[in-house]
DSSP file (Angstrom, degrees, kcal/mol; ACC not computed):
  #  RESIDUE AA STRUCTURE BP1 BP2  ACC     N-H-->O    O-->H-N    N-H-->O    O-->H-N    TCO  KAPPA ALPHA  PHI   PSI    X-CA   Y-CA   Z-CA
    1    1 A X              0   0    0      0, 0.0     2,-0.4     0, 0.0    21,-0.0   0.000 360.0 360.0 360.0 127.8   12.1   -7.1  -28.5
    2    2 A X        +     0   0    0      1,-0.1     3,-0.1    19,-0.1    17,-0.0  -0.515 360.0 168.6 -65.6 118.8   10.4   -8.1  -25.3
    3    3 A X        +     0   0    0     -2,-0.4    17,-0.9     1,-0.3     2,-0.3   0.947  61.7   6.1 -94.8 -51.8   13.1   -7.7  -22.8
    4    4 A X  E     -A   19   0A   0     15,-0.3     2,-0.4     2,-0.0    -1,-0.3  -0.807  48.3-165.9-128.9 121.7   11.0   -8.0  -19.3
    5    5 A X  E     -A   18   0A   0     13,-2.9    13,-2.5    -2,-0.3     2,-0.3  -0.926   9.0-177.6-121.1 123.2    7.4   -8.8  -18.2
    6    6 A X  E     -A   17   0A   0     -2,-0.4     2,-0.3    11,-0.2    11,-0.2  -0.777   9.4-173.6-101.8 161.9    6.7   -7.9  -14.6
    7    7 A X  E     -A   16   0A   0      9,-2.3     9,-2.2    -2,-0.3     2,-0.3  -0.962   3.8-177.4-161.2 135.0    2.7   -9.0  -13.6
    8    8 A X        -     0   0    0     54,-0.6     7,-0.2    -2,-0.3     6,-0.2  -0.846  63.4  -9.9-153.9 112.7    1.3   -8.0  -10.3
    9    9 A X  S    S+     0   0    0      4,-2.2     2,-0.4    -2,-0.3    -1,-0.2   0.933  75.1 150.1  68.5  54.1   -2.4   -9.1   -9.2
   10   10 A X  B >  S-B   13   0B   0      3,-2.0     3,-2.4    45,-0.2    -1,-0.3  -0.992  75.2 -59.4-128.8 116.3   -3.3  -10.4  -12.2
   11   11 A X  T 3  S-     0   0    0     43,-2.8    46,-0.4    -2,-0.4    43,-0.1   0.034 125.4  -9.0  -4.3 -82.1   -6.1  -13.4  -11.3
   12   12 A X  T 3  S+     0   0    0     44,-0.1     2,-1.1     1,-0.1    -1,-0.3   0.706 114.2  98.7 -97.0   8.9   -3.8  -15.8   -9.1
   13   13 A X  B <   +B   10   0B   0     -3,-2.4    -4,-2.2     1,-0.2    -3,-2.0  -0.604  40.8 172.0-110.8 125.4   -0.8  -14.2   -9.7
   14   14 A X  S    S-     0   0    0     -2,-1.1     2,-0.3     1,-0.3    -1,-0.2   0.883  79.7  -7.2 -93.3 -22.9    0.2  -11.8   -6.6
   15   15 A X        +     0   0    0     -3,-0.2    -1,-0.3    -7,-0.2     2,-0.3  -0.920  67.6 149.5-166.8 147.1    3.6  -11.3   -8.1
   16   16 A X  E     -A    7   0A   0     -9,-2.2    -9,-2.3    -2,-0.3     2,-0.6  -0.819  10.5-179.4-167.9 117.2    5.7  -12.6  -11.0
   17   17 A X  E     -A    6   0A   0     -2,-0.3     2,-0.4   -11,-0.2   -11,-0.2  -0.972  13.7-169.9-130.0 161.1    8.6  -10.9  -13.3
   18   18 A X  E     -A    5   0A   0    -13,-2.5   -13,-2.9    -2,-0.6     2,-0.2  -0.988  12.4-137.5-132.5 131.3   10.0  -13.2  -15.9
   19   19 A X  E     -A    4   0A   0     -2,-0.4   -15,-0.3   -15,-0.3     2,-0.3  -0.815  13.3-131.7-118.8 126.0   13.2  -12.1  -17.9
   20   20 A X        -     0   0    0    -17,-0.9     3,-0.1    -2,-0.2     5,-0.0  -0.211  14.3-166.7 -73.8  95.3   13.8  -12.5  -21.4
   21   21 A X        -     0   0    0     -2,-0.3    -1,-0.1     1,-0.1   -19,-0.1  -0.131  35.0 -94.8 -77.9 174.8   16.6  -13.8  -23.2
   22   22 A X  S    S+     0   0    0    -21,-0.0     2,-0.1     3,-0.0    -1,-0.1  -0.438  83.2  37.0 -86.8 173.6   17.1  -13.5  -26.9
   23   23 A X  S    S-     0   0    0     -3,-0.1     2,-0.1     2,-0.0    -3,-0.0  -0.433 109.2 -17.3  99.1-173.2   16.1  -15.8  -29.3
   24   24 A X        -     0   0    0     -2,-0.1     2,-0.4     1,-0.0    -3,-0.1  -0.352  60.8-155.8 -79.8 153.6   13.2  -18.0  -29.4
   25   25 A X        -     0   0    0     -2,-0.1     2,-0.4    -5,-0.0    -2,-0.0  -0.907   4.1-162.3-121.3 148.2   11.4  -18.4  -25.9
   26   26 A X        -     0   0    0     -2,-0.4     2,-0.7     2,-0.0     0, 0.0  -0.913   7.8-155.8-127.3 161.1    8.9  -21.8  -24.9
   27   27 A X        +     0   0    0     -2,-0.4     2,-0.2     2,-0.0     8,-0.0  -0.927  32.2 158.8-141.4  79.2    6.6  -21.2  -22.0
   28   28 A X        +     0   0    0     -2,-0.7     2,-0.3     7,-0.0    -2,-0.0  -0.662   3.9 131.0-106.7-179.8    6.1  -25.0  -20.7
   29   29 A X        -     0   0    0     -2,-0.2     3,-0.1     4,-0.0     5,-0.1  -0.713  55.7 -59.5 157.0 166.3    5.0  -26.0  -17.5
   30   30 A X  S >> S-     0   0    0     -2,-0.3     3,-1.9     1,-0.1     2,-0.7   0.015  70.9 -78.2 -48.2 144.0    2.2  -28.5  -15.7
   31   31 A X  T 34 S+     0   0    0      1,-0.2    -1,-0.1     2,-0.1    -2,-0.0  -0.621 123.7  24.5 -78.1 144.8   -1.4  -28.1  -16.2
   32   32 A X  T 34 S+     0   0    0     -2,-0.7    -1,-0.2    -3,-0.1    -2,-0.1   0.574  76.9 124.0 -14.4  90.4   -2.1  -25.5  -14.2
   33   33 A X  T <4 S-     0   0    0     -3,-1.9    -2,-0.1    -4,-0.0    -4,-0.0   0.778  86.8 -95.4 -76.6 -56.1    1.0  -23.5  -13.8
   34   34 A X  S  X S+     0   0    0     -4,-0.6     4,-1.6    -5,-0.1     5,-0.1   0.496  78.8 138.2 123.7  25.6   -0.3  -20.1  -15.0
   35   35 A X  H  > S+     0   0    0     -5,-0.3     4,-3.6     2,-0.2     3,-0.2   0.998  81.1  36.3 -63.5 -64.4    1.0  -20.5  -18.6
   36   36 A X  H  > S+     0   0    0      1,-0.2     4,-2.6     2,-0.2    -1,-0.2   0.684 115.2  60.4 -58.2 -19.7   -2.3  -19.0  -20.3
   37   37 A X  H  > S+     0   0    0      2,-0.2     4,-2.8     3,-0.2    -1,-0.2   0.942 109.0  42.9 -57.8 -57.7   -2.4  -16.5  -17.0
   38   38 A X  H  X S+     0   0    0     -4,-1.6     4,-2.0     1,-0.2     3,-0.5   0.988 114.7  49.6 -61.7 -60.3    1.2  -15.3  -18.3
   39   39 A X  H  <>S+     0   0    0     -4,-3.6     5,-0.5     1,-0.2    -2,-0.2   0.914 114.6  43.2 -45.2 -50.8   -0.1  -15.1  -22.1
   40   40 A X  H >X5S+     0   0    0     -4,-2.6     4,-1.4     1,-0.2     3,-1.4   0.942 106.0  63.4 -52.0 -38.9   -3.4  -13.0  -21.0
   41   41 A X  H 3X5S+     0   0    0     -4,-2.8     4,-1.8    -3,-0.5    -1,-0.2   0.928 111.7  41.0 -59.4 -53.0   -0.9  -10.8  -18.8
   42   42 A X  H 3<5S+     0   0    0     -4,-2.0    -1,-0.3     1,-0.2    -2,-0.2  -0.132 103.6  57.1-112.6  64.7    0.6  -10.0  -22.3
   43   43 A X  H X4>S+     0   0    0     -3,-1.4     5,-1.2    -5,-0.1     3,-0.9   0.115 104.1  58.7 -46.5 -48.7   -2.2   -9.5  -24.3
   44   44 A X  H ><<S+     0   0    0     -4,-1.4     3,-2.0    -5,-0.5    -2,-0.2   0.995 110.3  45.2 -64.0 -62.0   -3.1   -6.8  -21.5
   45   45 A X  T 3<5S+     0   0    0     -4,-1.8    -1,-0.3     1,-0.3    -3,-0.1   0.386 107.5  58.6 -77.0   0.3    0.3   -5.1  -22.4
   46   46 A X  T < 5S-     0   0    0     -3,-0.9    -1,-0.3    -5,-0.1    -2,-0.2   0.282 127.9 -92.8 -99.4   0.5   -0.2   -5.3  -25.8
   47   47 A X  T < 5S+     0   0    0     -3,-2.0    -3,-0.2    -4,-0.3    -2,-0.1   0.021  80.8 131.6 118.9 -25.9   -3.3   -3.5  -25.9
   48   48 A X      < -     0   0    0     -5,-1.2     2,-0.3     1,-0.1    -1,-0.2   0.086  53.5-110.1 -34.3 145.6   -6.0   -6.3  -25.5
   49   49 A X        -     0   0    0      0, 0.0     2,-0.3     0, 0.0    -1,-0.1  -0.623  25.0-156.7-112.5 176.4   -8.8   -5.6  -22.6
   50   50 A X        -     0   0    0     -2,-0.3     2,-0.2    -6,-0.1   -10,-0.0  -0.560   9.0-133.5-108.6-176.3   -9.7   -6.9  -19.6
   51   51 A X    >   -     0   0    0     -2,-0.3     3,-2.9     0, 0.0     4,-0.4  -0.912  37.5 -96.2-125.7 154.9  -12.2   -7.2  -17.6
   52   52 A X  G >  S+     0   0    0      1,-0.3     3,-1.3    -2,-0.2    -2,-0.0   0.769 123.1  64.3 -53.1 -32.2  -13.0   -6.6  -13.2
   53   53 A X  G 3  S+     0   0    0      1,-0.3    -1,-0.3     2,-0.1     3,-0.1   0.738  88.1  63.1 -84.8   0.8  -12.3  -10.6  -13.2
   54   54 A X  G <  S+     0   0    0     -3,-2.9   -43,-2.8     1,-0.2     2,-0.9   0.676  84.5  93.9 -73.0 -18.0   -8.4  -10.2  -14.3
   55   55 A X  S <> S-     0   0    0     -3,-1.3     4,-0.6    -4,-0.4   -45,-0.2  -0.149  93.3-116.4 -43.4  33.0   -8.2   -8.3  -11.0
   56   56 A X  T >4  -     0   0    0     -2,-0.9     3,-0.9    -3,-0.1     2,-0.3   0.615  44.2 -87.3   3.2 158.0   -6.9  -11.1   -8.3
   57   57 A X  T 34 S+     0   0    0    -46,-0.4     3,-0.1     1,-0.2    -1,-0.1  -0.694 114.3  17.4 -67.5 125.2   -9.5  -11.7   -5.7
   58   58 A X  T 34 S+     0   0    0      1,-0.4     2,-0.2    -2,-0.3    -1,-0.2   0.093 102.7  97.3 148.4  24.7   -9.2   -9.3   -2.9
   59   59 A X    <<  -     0   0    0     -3,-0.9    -1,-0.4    -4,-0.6     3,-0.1  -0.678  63.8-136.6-108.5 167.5   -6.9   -6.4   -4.7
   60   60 A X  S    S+     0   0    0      1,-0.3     2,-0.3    -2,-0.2    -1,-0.1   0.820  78.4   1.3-110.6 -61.3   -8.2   -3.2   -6.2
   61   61 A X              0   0    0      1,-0.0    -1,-0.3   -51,-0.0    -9,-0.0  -0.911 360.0 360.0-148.3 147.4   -6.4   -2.9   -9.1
   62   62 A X              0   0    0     -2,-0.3   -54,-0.6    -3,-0.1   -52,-0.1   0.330 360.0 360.0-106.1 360.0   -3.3   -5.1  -11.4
């Protein structure tokens, strides 16, 4: 069970940890919040790849 997801420089997002209670989770928010941002973020941490442009603009690395 996903307890935690911390994400740090990951395209707009310079820092963001979200924790996870049990049970079923909904991810709402305005269009563009950073919902699909969160979903790619774990994709990443599930093995998925990236590419240079998941890097935020002006950071080296996420």
């Amino acid at each position: 069970m996903l307890k935690q997801l911390s994400i740090r420089n990951f395209v707009l997002i310079d820092r963001l940890d979200i924790e996870f209670e049990s049970g079923m989770i909904a991810l709402t928010g305005e269009t563009g919040a950073g919902k699909s941002i969160v979903l790619d973020a774990l994709g990443l941490a599930l093995g998925a790849r990236a590419d240079s442009t998941a890097v935020r603009v002006g950071e080296k690395q996420a």
